[in-house]
C-alpha positions as CSV (number, residue, x, y, z in Angstrom):
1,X,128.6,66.5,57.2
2,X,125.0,67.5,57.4
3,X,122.5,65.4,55.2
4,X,119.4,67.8,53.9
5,X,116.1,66.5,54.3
6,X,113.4,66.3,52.1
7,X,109.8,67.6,52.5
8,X,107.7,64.8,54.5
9,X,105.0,63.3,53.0
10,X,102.0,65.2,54.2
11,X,103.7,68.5,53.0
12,X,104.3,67.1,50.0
13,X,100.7,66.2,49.5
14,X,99.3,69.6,51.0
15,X,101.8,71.6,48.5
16,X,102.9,69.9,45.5
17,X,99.9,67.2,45.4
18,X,96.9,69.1,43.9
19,X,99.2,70.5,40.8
20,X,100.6,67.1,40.8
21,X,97.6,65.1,40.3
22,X,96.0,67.5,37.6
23,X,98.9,66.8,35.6
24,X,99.3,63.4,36.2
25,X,95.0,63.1,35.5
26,X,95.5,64.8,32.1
27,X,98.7,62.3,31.4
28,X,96.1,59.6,32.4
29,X,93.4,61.0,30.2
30,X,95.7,61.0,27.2
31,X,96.7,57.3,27.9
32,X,93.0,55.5,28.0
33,X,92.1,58.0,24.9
34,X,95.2,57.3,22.6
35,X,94.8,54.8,19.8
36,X,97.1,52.6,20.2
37,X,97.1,49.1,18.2
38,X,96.4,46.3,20.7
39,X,99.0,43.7,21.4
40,X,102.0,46.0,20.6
41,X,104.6,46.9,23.2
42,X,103.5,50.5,23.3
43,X,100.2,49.6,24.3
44,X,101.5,47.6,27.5
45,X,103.9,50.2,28.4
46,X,101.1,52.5,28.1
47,X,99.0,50.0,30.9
48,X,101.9,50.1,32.9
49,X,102.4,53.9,32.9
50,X,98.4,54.4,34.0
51,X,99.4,51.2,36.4
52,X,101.7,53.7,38.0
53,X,99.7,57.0,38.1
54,X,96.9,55.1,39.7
55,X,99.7,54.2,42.6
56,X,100.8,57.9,42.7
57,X,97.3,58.8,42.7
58,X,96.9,56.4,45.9
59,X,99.8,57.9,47.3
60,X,98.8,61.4,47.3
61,X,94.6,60.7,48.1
62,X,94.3,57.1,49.5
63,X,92.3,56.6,46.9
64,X,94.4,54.2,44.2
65,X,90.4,54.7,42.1
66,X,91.0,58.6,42.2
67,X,91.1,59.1,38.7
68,X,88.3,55.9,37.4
69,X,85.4,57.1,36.1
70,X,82.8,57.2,38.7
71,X,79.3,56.1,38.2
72,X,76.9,59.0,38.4
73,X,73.2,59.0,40.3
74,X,70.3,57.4,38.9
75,X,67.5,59.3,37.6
76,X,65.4,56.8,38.9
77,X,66.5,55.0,41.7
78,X,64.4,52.4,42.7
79,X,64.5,51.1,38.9
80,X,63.2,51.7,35.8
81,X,59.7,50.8,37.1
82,X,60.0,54.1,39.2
83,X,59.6,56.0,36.7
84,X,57.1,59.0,37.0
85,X,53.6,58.9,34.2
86,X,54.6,60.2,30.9
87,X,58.6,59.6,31.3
């Protein structure tokens, strides 16, 4: 008896993984936006569930911060100080 294979890994990623993580992103996005009362038990399943996307996320990138928001560039980047007359 013959036992199928699944795809590897790096196939998986290279087909299945972009459509993948832009569902699992919007799933994620739902999740931190959702108003859920603090405390409760749907609130920590909800931690756990964005727990486990940001695994699959590190899974399918390397990067387990694939979905955190990123901080953007400064508009002034040796401080405020830099900051050209009349800004």
């Amino acid at each position: 008896m013959s036992r199928r294979r699944g795809m590897s890994i790096e196939n998986y990623r290279k087909f299945h993984g972009p459509d993948l993580l832009k569902m699992l992103g919007e799933t994620r996005r739902q999740l931190c936006g959702a108003s859920i009362p603090l405390n409760t038990a749907e609130y920590r399943a909800a931690g756990e569930i964005i727990a486990r996307i940001d695994d699959l996320a590190e899974l399918l990138t390397g990067d387990r911060t694939h979905f955190h928001l990123k901080a953007g560039p400064s508009p002034y980047p040796y401080g405020p100080s830099s900051k050209p007359p009349g800004a």
